[in-house]
C-alpha positions as CSV (number, residue, x, y, z in Angstrom):
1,X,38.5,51.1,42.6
2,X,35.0,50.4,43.6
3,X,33.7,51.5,39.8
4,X,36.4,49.0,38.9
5,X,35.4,46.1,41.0
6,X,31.0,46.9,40.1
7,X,31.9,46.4,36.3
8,X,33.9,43.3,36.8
9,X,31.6,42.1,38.4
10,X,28.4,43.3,35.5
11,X,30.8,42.2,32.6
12,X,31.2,38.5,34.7
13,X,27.4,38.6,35.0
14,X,26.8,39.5,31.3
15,X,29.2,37.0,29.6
16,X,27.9,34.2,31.9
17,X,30.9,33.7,33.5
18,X,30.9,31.0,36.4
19,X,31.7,32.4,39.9
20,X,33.7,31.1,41.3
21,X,33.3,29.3,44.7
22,X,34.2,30.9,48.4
23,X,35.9,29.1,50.8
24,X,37.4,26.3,47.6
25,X,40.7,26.7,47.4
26,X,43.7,24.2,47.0
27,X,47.5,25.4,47.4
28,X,49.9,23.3,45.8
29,X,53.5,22.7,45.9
30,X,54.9,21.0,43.6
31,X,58.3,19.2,43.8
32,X,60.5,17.8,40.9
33,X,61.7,14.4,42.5
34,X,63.6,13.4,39.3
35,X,61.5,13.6,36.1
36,X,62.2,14.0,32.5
37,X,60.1,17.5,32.9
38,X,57.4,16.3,30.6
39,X,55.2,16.2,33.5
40,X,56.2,19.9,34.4
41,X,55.3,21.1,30.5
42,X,51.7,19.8,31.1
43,X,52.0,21.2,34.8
44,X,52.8,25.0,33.1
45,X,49.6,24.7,30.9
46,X,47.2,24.5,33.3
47,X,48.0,28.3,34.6
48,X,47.5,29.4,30.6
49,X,44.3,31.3,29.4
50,X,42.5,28.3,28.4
51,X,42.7,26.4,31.5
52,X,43.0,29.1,33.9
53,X,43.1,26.7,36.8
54,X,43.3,29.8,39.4
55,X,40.1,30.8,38.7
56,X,39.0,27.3,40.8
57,X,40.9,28.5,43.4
58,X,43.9,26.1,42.7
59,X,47.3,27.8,42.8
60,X,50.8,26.5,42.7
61,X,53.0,27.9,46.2
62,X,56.8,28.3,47.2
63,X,56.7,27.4,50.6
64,X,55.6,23.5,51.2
65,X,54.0,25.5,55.0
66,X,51.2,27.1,52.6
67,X,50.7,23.9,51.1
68,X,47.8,21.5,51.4
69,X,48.4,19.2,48.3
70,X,52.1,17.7,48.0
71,X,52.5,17.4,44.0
72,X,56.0,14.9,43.5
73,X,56.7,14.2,40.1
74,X,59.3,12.0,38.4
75,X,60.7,8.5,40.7
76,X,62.3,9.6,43.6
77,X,66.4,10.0,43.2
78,X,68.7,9.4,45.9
79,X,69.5,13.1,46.4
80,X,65.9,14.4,46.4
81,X,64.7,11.6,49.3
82,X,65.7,14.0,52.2
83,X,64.1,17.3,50.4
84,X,60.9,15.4,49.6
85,X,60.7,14.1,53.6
86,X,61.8,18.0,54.5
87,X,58.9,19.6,52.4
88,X,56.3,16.6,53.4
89,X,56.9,17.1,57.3
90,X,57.0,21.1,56.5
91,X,53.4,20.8,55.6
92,X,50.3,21.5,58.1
93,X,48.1,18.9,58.9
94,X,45.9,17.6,57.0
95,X,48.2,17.4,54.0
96,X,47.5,15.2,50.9
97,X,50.5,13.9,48.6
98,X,49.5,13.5,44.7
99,X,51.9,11.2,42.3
100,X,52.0,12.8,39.1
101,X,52.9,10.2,35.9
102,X,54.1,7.1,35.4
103,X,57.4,7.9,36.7
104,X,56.0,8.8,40.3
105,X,53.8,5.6,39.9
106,X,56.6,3.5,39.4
107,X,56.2,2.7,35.8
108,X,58.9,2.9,33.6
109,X,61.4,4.2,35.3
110,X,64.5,6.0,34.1
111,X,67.8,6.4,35.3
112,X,70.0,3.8,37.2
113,X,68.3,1.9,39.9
114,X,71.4,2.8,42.1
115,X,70.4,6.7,41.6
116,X,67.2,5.5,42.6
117,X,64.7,5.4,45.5
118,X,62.0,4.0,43.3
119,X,58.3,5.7,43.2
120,X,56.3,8.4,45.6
121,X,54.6,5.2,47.5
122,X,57.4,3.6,48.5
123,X,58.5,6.9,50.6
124,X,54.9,9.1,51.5
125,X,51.6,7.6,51.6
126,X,49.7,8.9,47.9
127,X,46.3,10.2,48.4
128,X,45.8,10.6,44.6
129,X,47.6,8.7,41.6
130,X,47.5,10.6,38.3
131,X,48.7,8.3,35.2
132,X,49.9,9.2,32.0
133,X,53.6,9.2,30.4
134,X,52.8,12.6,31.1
135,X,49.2,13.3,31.7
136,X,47.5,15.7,29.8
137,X,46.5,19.4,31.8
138,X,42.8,17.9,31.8
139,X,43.5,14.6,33.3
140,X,45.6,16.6,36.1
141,X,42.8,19.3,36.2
142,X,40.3,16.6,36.5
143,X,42.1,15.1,39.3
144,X,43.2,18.5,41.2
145,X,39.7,19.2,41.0
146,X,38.6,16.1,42.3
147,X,40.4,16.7,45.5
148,X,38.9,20.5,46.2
149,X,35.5,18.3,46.0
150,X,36.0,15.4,47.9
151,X,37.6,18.1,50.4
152,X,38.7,15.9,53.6
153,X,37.3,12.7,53.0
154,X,40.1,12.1,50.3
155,X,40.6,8.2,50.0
156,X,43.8,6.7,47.6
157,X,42.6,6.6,44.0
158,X,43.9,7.2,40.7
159,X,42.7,10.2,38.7
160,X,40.1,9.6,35.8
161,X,41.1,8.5,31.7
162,X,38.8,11.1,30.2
163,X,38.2,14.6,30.8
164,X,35.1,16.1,32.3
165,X,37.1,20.2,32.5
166,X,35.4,22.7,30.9
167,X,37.7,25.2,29.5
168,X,35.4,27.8,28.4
């Protein structure tokens, strides 16, 4: 196992492979509060090859208690209010909530406004807005990103138009 590990770690060093940081790691739970799963599609392709988003130390969880980030997508519905709250309180302290797409931002909602509660805002404070009708895996890795470097002193902002991820 040690032989193993001492190649990894010559092959990394030969290919120029970026480390990857210690101690920069971001769990993520992500809840579906009522999307059209377009959101989710562009969600699945950051864990693919080309993105690889684990290898930044961001990784998508089960449990909303292993959670830092809070990930909603899709406007609020009537029945996922009370699960949303349940996960949100679940989480340890400090605990961030992202809105991901137009739907979470309140933009464009769809659906009956009976069915619904209306955007992430108007039930959790957002720490991070990410736009797009759904957002492209660089826009959310840009933004996911963002928060493992602006670590605690996270403010409410949206999540940048153009890409600065490197996929190789």
């Amino acid at each position: 196992m040690l032989t193993l590990l001492r190649d990894l770690r010559r092959l990394r060093k030969m290919i120029a492979m970026p480390q990857r940081g210690r101690g920069r790691s971001l769990a993520i739970r992500h809840v579906d509060a009522g999307s059209c799963n377009g959101c989710e599609h562009e969600l699945t392709q950051l864990s693919n090859p080309y993105y690889d988003l684990q290898r930044f130390g961001l990784g998508i969880v089960a449990s909303p208690r292993h959670a830092d980030v809070l990930l909603v997508a899709g406007a609020v519905t009537t029945r996922m209010r009370e699960p949303l709250l349940i996960a949100y309180n679940a989480m340890p302290e400090p605990r961030r909530v992202v809105a991901l797409g137009d739907c979470a931002l309140g933009c464009n909602l769809l659906g009956n406004t009976k069915d619904l509660v209306g955007p992430v805002e108007a039930i959790l404070p957002i720490d991070l807005r990410i736009p797009g009708c759904p957002p492209t895996p660089e826009v959310i890795a840009d933004a996911l990103l963002g928060v493992i470097d602006r670590g605690s002193a996270a403010t409410p902002t949206t999540a940048p138009s153009s890409s600065t991820l490197d996929a190789n």
